[in-house]
C-alpha positions as a printed Julia matrix, in Angstrom:
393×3 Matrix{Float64}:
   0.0     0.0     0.0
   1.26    3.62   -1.03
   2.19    5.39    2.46
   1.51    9.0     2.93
   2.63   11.58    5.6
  -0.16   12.6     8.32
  -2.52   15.04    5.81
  -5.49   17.25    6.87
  -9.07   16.61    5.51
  -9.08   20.45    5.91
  -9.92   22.96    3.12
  -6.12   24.35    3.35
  -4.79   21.05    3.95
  -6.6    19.95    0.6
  -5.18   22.89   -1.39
  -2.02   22.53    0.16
  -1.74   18.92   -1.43
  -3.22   19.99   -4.61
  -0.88   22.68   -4.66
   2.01   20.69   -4.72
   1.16   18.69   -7.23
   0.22   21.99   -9.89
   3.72   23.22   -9.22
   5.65   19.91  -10.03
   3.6    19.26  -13.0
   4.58   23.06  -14.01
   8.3    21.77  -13.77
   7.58   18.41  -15.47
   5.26   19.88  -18.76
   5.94   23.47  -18.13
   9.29   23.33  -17.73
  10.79   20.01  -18.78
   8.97   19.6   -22.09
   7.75   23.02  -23.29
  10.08   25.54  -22.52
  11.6    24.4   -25.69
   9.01   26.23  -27.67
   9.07   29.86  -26.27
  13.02   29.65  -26.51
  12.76   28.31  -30.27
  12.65   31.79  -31.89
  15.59   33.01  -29.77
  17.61   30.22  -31.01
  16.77   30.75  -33.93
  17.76   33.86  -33.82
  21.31   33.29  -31.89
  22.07   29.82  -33.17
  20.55   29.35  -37.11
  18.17   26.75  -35.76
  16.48   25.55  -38.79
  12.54   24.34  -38.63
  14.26   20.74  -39.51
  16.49   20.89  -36.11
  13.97   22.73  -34.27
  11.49   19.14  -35.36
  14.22   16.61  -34.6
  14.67   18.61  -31.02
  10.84   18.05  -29.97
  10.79   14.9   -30.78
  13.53   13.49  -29.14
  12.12   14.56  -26.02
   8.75   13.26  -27.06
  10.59   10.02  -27.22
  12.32   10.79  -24.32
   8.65   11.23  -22.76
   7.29    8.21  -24.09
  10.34    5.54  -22.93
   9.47    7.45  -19.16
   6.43    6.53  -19.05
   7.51    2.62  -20.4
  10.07    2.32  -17.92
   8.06    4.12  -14.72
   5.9     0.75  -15.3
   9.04   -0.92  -13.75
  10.31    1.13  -11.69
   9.7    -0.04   -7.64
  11.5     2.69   -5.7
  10.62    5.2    -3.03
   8.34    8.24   -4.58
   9.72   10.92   -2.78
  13.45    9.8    -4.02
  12.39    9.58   -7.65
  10.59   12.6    -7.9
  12.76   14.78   -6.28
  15.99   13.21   -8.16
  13.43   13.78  -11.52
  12.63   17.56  -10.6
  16.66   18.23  -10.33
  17.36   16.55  -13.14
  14.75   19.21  -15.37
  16.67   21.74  -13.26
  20.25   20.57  -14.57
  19.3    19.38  -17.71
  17.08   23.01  -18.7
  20.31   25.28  -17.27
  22.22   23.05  -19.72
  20.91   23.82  -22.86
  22.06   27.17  -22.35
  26.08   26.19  -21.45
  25.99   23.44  -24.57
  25.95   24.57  -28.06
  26.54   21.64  -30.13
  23.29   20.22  -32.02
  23.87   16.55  -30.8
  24.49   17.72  -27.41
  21.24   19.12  -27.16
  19.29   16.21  -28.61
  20.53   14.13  -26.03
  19.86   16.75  -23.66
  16.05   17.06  -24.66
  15.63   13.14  -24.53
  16.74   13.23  -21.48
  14.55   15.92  -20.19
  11.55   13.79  -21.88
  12.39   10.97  -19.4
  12.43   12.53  -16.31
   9.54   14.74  -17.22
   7.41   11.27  -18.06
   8.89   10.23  -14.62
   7.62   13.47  -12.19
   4.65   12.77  -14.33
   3.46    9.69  -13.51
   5.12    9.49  -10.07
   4.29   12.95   -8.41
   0.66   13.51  -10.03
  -0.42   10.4    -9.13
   0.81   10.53   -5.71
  -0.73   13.8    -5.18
  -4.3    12.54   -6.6
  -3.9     9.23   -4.39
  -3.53   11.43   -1.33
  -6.24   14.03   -2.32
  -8.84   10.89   -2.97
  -8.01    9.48    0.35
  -9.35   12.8     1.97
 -12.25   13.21   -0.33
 -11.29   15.74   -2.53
 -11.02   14.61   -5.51
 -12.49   17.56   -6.79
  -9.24   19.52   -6.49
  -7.59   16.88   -9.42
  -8.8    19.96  -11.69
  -5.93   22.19   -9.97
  -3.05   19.34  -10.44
  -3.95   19.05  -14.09
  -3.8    22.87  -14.22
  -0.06   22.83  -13.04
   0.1    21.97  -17.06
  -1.29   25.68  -18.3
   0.16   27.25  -15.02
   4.15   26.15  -16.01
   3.14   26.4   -19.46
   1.78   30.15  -19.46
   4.76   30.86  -16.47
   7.81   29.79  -19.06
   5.79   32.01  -21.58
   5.78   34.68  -19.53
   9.08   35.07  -18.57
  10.46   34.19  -21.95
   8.29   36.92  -23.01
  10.01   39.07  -20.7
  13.57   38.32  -22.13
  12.82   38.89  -25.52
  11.6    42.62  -24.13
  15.31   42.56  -22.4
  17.37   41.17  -25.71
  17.79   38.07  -23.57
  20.21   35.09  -26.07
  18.99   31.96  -26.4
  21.32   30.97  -23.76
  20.46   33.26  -20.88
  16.66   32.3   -21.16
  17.48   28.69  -20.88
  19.52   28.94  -17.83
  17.13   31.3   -16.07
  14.04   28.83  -17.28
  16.27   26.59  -15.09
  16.78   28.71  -12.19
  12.94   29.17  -12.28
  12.4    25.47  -12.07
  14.82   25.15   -9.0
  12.4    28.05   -7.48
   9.15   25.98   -8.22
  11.27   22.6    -7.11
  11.91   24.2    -3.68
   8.05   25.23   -3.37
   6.99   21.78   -3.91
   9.9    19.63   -2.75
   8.0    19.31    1.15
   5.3    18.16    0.01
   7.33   14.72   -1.01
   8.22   14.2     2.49
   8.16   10.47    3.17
   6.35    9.23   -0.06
   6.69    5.72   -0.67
   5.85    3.7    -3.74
   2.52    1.86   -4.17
   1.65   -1.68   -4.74
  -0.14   -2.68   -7.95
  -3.94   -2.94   -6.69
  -5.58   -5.95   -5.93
  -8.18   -5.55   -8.42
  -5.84   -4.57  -11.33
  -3.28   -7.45  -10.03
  -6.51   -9.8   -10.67
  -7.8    -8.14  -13.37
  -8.16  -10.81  -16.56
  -6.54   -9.73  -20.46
  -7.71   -5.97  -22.07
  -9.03   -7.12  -25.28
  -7.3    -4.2   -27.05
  -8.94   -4.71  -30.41
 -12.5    -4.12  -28.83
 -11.51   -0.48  -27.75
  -8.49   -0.22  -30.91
 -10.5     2.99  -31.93
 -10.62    4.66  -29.26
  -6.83    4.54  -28.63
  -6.23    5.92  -32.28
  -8.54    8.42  -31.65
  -6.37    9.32  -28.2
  -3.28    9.11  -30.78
  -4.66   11.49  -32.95
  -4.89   14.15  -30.01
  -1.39   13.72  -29.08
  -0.67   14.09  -32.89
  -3.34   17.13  -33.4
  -2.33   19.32  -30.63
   1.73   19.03  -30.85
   2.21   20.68  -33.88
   0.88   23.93  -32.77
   1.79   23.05  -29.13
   5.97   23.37  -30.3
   5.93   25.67  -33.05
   3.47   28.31  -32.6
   5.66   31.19  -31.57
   7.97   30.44  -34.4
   5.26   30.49  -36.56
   3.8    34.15  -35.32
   7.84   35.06  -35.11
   7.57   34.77  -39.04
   4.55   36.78  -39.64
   5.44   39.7   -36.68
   9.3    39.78  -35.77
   8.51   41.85  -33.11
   9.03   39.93  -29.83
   6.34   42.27  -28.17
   4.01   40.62  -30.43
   5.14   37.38  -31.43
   5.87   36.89  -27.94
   2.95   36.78  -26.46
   1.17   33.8   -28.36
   2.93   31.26  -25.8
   1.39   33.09  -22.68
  -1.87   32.66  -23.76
  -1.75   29.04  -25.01
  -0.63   28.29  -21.53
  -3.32   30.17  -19.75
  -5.97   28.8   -21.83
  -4.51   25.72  -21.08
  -4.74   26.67  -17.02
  -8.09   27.77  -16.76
  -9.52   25.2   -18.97
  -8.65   22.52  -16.57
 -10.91   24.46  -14.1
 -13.71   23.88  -16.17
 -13.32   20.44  -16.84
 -14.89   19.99  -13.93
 -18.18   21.78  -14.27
 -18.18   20.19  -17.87
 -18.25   16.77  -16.68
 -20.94   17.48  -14.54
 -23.25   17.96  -17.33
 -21.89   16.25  -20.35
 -20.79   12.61  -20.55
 -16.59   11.84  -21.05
 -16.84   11.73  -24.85
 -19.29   14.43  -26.02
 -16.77   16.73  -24.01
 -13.48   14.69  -25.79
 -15.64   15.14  -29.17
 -16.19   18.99  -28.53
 -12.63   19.23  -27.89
 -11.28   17.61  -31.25
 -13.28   19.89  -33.43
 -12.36   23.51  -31.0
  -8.6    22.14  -31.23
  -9.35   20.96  -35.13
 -10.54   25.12  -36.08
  -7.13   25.89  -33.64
  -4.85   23.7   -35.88
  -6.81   25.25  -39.03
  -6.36   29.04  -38.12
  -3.07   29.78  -38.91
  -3.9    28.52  -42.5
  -7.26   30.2   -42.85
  -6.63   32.91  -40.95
  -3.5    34.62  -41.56
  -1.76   36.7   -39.34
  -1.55   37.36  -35.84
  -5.03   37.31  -35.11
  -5.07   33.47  -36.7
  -1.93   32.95  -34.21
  -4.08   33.95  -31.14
  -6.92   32.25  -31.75
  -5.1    28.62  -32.41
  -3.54   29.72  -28.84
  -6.92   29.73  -27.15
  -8.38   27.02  -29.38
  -5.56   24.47  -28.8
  -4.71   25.62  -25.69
  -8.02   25.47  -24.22
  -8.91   22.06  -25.26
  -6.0    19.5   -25.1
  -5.52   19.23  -21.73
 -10.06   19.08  -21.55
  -9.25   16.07  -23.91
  -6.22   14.56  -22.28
  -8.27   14.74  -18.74
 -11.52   13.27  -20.29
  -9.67   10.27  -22.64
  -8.33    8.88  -19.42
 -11.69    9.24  -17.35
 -13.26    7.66  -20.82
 -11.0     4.52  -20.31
 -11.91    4.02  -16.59
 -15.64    3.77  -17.81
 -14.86    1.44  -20.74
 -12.79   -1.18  -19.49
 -13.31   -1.23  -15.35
 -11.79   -4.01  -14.59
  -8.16   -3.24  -17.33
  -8.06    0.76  -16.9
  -4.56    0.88  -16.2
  -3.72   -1.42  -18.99
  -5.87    0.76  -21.21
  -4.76    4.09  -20.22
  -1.38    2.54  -20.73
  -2.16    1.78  -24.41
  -3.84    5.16  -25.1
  -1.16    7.15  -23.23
   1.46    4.94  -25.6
  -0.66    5.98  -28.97
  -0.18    9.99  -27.25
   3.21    9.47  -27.24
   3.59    8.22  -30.46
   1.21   10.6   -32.67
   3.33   13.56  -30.25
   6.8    12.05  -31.94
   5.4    11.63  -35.67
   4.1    15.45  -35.67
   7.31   17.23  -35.49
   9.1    14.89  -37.78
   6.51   15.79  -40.34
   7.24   19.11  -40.05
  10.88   18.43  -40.53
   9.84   16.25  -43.83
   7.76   19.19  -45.11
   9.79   22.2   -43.76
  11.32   23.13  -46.92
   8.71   22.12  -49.07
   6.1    25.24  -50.4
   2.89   25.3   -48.48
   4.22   22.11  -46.88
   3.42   23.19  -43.38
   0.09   24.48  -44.49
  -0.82   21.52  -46.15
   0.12   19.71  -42.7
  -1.56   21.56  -40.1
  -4.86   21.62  -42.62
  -4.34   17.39  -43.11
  -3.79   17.58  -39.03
  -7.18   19.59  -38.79
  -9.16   16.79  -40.5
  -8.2    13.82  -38.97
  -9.15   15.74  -35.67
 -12.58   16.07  -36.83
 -12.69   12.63  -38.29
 -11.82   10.76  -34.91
 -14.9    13.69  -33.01
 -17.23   11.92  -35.47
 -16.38    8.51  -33.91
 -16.47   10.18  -30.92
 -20.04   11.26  -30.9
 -20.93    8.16  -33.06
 -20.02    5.75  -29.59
 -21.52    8.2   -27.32
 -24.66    8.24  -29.13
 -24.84    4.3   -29.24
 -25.39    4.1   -33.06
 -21.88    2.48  -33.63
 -19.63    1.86  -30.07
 -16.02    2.37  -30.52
């Protein structure tokens, strides 16, 4: 059984424990695996970074991401030591992109940033939930998710800030990494005597997923880690190019990471009145028009609005997926989740190399994001299709 330290049932207790888990899931996405893409026009800028390099970059830590999350299925040691060795790691490994200039360097840098962001991931948020569900507030799981937008719209904002200073390339990374000591600190306590957890009886008992019976539904998770990715790493380089003023450009990573943040908030109220799926399905097509904008809409205007539109809904549909596994296979939800997470991770590594494929081709990046677009509101079709009961996926 997972051990925690003496907790309140309090109100303050409660938001204390949420708390800690929105700041070291702001260092694990926030930090670990998206800093990359507010610091992407600076080193661009400072360093020639191509849209090729830029493509290979994300998706090393994608794979990075998506071996942690493999190997956390193995891993059997205490919480609080993993976690907190995980948190430094983003801490050492962020700072280092700034004091390393060579291209190779950096890819193994970002894969291993991927890993120990998969790791915090796994091991911190669900430690956090666990103890939050053992008081009876669950309701506060909203907040933890949110740590997502909060470290996503906090690296915007200060990388905002240094392109007002003339910050390099290499003085935003190693301040992004000071930051993420700062938000280590805050949350380091709260991993005070965490233990690991035993598998569950009822998932240790649990007979074979038939995967094939629920085969669309994990494409249809793959597709939102594909969807959202694109946009999700290269949309300030893409408003860079149409306004190469950093007071402008600048800001469209802010508010992808504050739609991002108070979306999560009203997941909540969402799933109060709309069943898991309608709510993924709603998502696909918002983030679907997001992916679309740039294309349709040109100019900063499109930019902002594929900020709110994809920002606002892919953590909605992460959140909701997951919950929509739990429902369809009760008995195998682990093994599911684990399937769909492992389609995520897969459609998050193909979308940047496509970009690198079609970087130098014309209207190759247009064509993508518009292909991206519908397959997004192919898989909300199936979507609503199984939540309607004419066809279940």
């Amino acid at each position: 059984m997972t051990t925690f330290p003496k907790a309140e049932a309090s109100r303050g207790g409660a938001l204390r424990i949420a708390l800690t888990g929105t700041l070291v899931l702001a260092i694990a996405i926030g930090v670990g695996r998206f800093a990359f893409t507010p610091i992407l026009p600076m080193m661009q800028k400072d360093h020639g970074l191509t849209l090729r390099i830029a493509g290979l970059l994300a998706s090393a830590n994608y794979v990075g991401y998506f071996i942690g999350a493999l190997t956390a299925i193995w891993i059997r040691i205490r919480i609080s030591t993993i976690v907190r060795a995980s948190v430094i790691g983003i801490v050492l490994l962020t700072a280092a992109m700034g004091l390393l200039h060579d291209p190779v360097a950096w890819l193994l840098l970002r894969g291993l940033a991927g890993i120990v962001s998969a790791w915090i991931f796994v091991f911190g948020s669900a430690y956090v939930l666990q103890r939050l569900a053992l008081i009876g507030r669950q309701r506060l799981s909203g907040l933890v998710f949110g740590g997502v937008g909060f470290g996503t719209a906090l690296t915007g904002g200060f990388c905002l800030l240094f392109l007002h200073l003339s910050w390099s390339a290499d003085q935003a990374w190693v301040a992004v990494g000071v930051l993420a000591l700062i938000l280590a600190a805050a949350c380091w306590p709260g991993y005070q005597g965490a233990t690991q957890s035993s598998a569950p009886a009822t998932v240790a008992g649990a007979g074979s997923l038939r995967l094939g019976k629920h085969m669309r539904v994990v494409i249809c998770y793959g597709i939102l880690g594909f969807g959202y990715i694109i946009p999700g790493t290269f949309l300030p380089a893409m408003a860079k190019q149409i306004i190469p003023d950093p007071a402008v450009f600048g800001w469209a990573w802010p508010i992808f990471g504050s739609a991002a943040f108070i979306s999560t908030l009203m997941a909540g109220w969402l799933s109060a009145h709309l069943p898991n799926r309608i709510i993924w399905a709603m998502s696909h097509v918002v983030m679907a028009v997001g992916v679309a904008m740039p294309v349709l809409l040109p100019g900063m205007t499109g930019i902002v609005i594929s900020a709110l539109c994809v920002g606002g809904t892919f953590l909605v549909a992460t959140m909701t997926g997951m919950q929509e596994a739990r429902t369809l296979a009760p008995d195998n939800a682990p093994r599911l989740m684990a399937a769909m997470t492992a389609a995520f991770g897969l459609g998050q590594i193909v979308g940047p190399l496509l970009v690198s494929l079609v970087a130098d081709i014309h209207n190759g990046m247009n064509t993508l994001l518009l292909g991206v677009a519908s397959l997004l509101l192919v898989t909300a079709v199936f979507l609503v299709r199984g939540a309607s009961g004419k066809k279940p996926i």
